[in-house]
C-alpha positions as CSV (number, residue, x, y, z in Angstrom):
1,X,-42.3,-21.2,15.0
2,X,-39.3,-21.0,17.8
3,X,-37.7,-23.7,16.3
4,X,-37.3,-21.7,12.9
5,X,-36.2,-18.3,15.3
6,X,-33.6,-20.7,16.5
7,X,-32.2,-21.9,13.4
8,X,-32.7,-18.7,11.8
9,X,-30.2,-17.2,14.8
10,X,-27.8,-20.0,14.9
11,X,-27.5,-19.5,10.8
12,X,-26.7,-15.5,11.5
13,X,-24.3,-16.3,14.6
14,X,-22.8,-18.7,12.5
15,X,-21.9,-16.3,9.7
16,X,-20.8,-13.8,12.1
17,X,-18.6,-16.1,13.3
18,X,-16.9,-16.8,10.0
19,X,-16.9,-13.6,9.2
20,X,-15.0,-12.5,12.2
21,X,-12.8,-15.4,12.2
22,X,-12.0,-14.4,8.5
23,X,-11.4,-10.8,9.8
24,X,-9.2,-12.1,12.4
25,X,-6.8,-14.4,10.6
26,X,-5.1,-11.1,9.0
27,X,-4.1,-10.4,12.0
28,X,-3.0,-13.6,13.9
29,X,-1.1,-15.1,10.8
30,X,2.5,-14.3,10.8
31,X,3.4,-11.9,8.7
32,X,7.3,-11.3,7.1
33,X,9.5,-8.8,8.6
34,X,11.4,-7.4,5.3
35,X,14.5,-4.9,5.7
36,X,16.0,-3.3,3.1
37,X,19.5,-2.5,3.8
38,X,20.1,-0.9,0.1
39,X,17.0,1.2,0.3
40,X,17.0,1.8,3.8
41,X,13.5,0.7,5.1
42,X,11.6,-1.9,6.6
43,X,8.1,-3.4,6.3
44,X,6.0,-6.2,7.2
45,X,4.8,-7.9,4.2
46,X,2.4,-11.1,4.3
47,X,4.8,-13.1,2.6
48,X,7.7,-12.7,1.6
49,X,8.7,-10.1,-1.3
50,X,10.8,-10.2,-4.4
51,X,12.6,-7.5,-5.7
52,X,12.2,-6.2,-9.2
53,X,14.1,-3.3,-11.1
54,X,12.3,-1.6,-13.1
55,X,13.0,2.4,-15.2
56,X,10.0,4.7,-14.8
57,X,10.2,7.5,-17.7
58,X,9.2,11.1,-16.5
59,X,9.3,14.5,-17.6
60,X,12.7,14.8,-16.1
61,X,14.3,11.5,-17.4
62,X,14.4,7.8,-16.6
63,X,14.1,6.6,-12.9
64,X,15.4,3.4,-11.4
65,X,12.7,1.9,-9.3
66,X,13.4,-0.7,-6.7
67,X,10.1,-2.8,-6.1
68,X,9.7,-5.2,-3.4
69,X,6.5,-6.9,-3.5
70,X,4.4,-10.0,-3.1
71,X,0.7,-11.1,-3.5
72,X,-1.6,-12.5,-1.2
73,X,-5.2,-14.5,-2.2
74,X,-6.4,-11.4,-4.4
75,X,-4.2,-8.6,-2.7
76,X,-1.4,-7.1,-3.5
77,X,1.4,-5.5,-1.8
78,X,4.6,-3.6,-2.6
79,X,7.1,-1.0,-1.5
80,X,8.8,0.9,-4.5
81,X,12.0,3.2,-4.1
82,X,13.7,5.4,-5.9
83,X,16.6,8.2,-6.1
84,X,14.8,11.6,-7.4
85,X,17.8,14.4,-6.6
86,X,17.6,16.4,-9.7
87,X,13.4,15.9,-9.8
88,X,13.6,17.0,-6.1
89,X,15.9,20.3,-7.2
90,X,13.3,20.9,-10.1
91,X,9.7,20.8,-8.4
92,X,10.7,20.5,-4.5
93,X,9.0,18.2,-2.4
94,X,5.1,19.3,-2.8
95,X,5.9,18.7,-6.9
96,X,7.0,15.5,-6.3
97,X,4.4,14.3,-4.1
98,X,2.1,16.0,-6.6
99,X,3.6,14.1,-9.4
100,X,3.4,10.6,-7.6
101,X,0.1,11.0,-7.0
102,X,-0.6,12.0,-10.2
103,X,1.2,9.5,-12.0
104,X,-0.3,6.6,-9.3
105,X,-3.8,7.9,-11.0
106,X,-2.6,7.9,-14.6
107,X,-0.5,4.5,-14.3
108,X,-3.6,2.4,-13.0
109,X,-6.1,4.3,-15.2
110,X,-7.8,4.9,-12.1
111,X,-10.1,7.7,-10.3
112,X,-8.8,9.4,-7.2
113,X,-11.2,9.0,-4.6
114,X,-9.5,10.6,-1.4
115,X,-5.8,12.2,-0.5
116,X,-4.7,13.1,3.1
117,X,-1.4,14.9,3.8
118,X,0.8,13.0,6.5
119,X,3.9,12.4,7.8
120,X,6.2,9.3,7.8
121,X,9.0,9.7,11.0
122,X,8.4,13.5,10.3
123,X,9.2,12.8,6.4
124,X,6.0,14.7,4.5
125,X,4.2,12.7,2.3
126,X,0.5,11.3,1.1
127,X,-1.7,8.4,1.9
128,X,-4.0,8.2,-1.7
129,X,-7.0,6.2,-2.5
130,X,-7.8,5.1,-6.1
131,X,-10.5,3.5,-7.5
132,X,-9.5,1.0,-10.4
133,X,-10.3,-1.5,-13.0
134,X,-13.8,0.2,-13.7
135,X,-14.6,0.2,-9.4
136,X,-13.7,-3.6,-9.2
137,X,-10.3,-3.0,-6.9
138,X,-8.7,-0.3,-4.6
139,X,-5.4,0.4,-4.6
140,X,-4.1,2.7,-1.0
141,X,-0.8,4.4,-1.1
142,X,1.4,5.9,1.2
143,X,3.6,8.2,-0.8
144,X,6.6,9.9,1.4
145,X,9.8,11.5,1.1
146,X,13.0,10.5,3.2
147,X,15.5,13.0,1.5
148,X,16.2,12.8,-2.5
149,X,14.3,8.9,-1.9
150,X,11.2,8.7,-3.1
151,X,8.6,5.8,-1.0
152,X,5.9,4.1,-1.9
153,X,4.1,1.5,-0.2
154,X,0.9,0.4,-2.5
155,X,-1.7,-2.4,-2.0
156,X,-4.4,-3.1,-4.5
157,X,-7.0,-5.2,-3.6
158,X,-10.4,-6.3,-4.6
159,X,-12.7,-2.9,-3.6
160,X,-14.7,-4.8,-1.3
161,X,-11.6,-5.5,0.8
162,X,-9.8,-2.5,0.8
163,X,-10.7,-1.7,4.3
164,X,-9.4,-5.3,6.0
165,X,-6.7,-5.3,8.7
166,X,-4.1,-6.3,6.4
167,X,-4.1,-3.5,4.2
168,X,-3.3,-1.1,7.1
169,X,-1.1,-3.6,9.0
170,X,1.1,-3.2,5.9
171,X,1.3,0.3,5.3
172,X,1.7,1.4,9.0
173,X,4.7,-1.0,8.8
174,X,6.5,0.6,6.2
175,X,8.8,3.3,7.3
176,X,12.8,4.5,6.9
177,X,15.5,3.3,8.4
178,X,19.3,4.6,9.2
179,X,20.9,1.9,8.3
180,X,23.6,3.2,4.8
């Protein structure tokens, strides 16, 4: 009888060990300091990112969109930019945090689960969480303003592990910079 208490509770340590190893290696693996000199920010990514261009069609007319991301096992991670002055002069900045969420939602076919209002270096902006691809992922963003520039930092990630160190390692990294 003690001897199956004892390999019952070495089985259970052992797991916890794993798991917390697994936990911990998010944050002991070194991660990639990015800067962006163009769009004036900087980030810790978990490798390192590519940029890709891409023209986002809204109400008010095409946008250029500056993405700078990278994937990890099953996560994904990115920080998008973009110019918005005459979207800023239409809606101001509540609209066009308002609009980002909205089109975050509409682009992943997703269901907004939570929205908190925050501030990036005193820049205002939103942190959202959606629930996509029926439930099966999570993608976090941190929406913010730094003057007619539109941020975005997004990972998407497998629901289960939308709440590991990694995810909020990345987006507390992501912030503006002064450099022109």
């Amino acid at each position: 009888m003690e001897l199956r208490n004892t390999c019952a509770l070495t089985r259970t340590l052992t797991l916890s060990i794993v798991v917390v190893a697994c936990g911990c290696a998010w944050q002991e693996r070194p991660w990639t300091q990015f800067r962006s000199t163009e769009d004036r920010f900087i980030a810790m990514f978990p490798t390192q990112p590519t940029r890709r261009d891409q023209t986002v069609n809204t109400e008010s007319g095409p946008i250029a969109n500056h993405v700078y991301a990278t994937q990890y096992g099953q996560m994904f991670f990115a920080v998008a930019v973009a110019a918005i002055p005459n979207r800023l002069e239409e809606v101001g900045q509540e609209g066009v945090l308002d609009g980002a969420r909205d089109g975050a939602v509409a682009n992943t076919q997703g269901t907004l689960l939570s929205e908190l209002i925050i501030e990036v270096e005193g820049n205002p902006g939103r942190e959202v969480k959606i629930s996509v691809d029926g439930g099966k992922a999570t993608s976090i963003a941190k929406i913010f303003l730094v003057g007619d520039h539109l941020y975005q930092a997004i990972v998407v990630t497998p629901r289960d592990d939308a709440y590991r160190p990694g995810v909020r390692r990345f987006l507390d990294s992501v912030r503006p910079t002064l450099i022109n």
